[in-house]
C-alpha positions in Angstrom: 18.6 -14.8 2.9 20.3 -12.7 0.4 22.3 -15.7 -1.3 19.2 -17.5 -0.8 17.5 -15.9 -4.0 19.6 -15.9 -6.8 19.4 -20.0 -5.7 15.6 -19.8 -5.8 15.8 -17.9 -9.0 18.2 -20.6 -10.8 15.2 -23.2 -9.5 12.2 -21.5 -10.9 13.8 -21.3 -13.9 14.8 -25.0 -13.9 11.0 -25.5 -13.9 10.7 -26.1 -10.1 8.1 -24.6 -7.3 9.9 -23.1 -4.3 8.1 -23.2 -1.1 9.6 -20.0 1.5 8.7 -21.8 4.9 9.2 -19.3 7.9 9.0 -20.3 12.0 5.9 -18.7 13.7 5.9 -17.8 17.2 9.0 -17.4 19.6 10.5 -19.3 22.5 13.0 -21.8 22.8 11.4 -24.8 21.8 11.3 -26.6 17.8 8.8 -24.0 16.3 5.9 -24.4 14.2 6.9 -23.5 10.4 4.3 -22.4 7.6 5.0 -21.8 4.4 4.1 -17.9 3.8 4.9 -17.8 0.2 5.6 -20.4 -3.0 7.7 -18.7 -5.5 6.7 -19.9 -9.2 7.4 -18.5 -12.9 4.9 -16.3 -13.1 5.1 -15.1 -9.5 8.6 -15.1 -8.8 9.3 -11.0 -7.6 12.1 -9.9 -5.2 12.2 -6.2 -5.9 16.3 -6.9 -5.5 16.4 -9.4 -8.2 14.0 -7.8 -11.0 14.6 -6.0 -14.1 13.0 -2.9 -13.7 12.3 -2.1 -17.1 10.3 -5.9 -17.9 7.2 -6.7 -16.7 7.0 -10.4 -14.7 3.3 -11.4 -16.7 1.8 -14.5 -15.5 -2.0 -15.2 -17.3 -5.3 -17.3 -17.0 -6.6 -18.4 -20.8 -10.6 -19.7 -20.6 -12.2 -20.5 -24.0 -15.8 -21.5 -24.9 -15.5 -23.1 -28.8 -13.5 -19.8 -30.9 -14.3 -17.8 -28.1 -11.5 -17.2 -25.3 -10.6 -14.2 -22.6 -7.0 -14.1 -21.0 -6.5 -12.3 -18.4 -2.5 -11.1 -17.3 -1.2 -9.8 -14.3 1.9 -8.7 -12.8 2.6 -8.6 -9.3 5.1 -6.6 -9.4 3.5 -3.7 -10.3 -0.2 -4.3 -9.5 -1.4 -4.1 -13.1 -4.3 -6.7 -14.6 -5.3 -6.5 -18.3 -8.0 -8.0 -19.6 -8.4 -9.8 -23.5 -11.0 -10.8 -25.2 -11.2 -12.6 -28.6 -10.6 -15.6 -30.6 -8.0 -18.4 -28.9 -5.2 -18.4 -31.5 -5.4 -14.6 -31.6 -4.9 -14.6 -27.5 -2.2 -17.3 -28.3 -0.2 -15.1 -30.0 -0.7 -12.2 -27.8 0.4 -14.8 -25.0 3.9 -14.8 -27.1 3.8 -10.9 -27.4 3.3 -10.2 -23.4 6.2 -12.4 -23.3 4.0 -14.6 -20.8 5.8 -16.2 -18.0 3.4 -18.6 -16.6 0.0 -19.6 -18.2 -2.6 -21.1 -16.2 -5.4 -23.0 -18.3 -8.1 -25.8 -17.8 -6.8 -29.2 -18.1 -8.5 -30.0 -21.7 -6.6 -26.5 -23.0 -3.3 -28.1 -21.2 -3.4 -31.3 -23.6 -3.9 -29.1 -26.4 -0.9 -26.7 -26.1 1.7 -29.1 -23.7 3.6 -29.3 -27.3 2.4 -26.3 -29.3 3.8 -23.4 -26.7 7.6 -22.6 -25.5 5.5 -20.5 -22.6 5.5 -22.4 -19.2 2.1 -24.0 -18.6 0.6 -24.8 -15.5 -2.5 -27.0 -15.2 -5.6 -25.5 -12.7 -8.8 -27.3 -11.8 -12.0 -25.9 -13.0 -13.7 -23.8 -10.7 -16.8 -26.2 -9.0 -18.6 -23.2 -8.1 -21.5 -21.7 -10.2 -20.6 -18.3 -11.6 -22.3 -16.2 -9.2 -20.1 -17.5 -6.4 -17.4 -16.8 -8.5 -18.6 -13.5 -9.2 -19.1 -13.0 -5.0 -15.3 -13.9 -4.5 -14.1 -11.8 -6.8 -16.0 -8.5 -5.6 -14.7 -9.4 -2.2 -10.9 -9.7 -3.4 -11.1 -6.4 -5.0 -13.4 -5.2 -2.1 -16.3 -3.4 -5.0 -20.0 -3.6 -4.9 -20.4 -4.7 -8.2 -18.1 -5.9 -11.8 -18.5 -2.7 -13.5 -16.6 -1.0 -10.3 -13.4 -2.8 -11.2 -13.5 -3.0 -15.6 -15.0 -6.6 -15.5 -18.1 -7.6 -17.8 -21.1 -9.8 -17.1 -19.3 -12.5 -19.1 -19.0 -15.9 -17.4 -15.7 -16.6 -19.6 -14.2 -13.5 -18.0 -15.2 -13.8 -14.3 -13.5 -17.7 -14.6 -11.0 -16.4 -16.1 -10.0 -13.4 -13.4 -11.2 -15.9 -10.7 -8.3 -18.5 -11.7 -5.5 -15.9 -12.1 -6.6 -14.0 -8.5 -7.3 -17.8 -6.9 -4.1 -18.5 -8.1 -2.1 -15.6 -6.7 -3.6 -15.8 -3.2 -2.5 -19.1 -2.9 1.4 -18.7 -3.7 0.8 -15.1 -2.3 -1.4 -14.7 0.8 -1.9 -11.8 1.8 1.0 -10.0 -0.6 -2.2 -9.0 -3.4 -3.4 -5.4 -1.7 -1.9 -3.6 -4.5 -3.6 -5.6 -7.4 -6.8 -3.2 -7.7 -7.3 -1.7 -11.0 -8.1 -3.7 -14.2 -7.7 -2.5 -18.0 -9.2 -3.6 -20.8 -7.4 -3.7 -24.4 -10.2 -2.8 -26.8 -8.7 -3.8 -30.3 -10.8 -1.3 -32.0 -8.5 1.5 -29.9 -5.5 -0.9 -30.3 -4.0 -2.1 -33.0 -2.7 -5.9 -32.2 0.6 -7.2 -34.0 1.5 -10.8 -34.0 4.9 -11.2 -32.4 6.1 -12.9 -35.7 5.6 -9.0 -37.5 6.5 -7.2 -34.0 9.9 -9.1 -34.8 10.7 -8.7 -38.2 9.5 -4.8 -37.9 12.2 -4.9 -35.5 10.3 -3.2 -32.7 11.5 -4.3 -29.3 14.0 -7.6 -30.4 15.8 -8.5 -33.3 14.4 -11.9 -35.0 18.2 -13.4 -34.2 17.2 -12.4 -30.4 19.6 -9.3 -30.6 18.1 -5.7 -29.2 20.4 -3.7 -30.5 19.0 -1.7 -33.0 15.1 -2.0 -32.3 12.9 0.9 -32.7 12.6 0.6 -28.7 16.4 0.9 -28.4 16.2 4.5 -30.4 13.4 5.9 -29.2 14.4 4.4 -25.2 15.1 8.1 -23.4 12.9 7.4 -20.9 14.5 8.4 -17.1 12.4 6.0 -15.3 11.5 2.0 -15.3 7.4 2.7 -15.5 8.4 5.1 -18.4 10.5 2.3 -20.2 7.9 -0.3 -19.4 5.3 2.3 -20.5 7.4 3.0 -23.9 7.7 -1.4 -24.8 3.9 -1.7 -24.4 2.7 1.5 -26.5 5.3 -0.2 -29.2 3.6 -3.1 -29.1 0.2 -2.4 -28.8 0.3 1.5 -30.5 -2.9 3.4 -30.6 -5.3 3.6 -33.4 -7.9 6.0 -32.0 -7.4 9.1 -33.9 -8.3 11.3 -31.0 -6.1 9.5 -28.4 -3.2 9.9 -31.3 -3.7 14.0 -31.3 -3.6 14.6 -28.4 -0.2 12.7 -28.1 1.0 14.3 -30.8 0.3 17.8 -29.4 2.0 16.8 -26.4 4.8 15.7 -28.3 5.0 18.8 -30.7 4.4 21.5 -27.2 7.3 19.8 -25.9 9.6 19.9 -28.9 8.4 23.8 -29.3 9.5 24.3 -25.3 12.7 22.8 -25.1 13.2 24.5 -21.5 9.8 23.0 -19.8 11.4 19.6 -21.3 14.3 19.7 -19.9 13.2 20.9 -16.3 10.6 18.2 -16.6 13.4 15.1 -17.4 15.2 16.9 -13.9 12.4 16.4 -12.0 11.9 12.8 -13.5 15.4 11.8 -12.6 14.2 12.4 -8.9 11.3 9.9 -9.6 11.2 6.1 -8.5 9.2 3.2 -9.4 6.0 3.8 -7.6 4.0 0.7 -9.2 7.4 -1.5 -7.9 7.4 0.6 -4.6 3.7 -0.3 -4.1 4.4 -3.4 -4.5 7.3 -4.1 -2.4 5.3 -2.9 0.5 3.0 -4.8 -0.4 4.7 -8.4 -0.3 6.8 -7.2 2.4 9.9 -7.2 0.4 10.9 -3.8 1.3 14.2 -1.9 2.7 14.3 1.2 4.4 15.2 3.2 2.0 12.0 2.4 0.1 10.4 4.9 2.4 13.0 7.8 1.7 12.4 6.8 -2.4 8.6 6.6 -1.9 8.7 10.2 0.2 
């Protein structure tokens, strides 16, 4: 099964679907097989075949006219993020997030086949009317009402998370019990860099693709992968709420001022796995014993 993956892996990224078929019952006889999970760009997670530090994004893109939402997820830890704003603008973001797998209507499909390196894959419109969409979704996330899980009264937004999540639970049945909270980036509190500036600022890669060298290279002393992953997105997306940059600074300035409290805290952080990546390894029943032992 082992061997199996890194084949797998070399076919997803060769453009193809894989289908995991597995026998179900016992006995003797030829056995019924189903196929219990479809392995695709976006959705492509073995916990013993990921970088830890990356995040594995796959997205839904809706627009109306000028107006789109895109919604990301990434199975592997559990996170969704939620977008809203003008379509190029979420184009480029698309490029930022370093996007695996974008999932869009078939008119958007047309427009972009040839404009976008990112892998597209064409979904059907949802049929339903967009309180049935609305009912799905509250019973996915198991919440009495939108608000409950970050998600506005906007019809563009409930297609858009319908998609993605109808998406997942086909390739993914029951594998999704760790995809539960959902965060907005509010570019009033964010400020958004094209990844054309993020580049030649240098921040996370080089424009000739090298990472030596990037601001994330010198500041990366982070002891864990959520840290690391944590680190990349805050130097992507850095905060421009006044208040919310304080306090960080405080933080940062305490523990330059208490070099001991530091450097007990970077012990205890060595001790400290991936818990978003432990999550979900239990949850798509990818995991090894010694998951447990890392998790206690």
């Amino acid at each position: 099964a082992k061997a199996a993956w890194q084949y797998f892996e070399k076919l997803v990224k060769s453009g193809f679907k894989v289908a995991i078929c597995e026998q179900t019952g016992e006995g003797k006889k030829l056995m019924e097989r189903e196929i219990i999970e479809v392995l695709t760009p976006g959705t492509f997670f073995h916990p013993d075949y990921t970088d830890e530090t990356s995040n594995i994004y796959i997205a839904a893109l809706t627009r109306d006219g000028a107006k789109s939402t895109l919604v990301v997820a990434d199975i592997s830890t559990g996170e969704i993020i939620v977008e809203k704003g003008k379509f190029q603008m979420l184009l480029e973001r698309v490029d930022l997030y370093k996007i695996k797998e974008l999932l869009v209507e078939e008119e958007t499909y047309f427009e972009l086949a040839n404009s976008i390196s990112t892998q597209l894959t064409r979904v059907s419109s949802p049929l339903l009317a967009v309180e049935s969409l609305k009912e799905k979704l509250l019973q996915f996330f198991k919440a009495p009402n939108l608000k409950i899980i970050n998600i506005e009264e906007d019809p563009l937004e409930i297609k858009a998370l319908y998609i993605l999540i109808n998406f997942l639970e086909d390739k993914k049945p029951g594998m999704l019990e760790h995809l539960k909270s959902i965060k907005r980036v509010n570019s009033e509190k964010v400020l958004l860099i094209d990844p054309r500036t993020a580049k030649h600022l240098e921040l996370v890669e080089k424009p000739y693709e090298d990472e030596g060298g990037t601001l994330f290279s010198h500041l990366k002393e982070t002891l864990t992968p959520q840290g690391t992953r944590f680190l990349r997105e805050n130097i992507l997306s850095p905060l421009r709420d006044i208040e919310k940059i304080n306090r960080r600074l405080a933080r940062v300035q305490y523990f330059v001022e208490n070099r001991e409290v530091l450097k007990n805290i970077r012990e205890e952080l060595k001790k400290v796995s991936d818990i978003e990546r432990l999550i979900s390894r239990f949850s798509t029943q990818k995991y090894h014993i010694r998951d447990f032992l890392r998790l206690s």
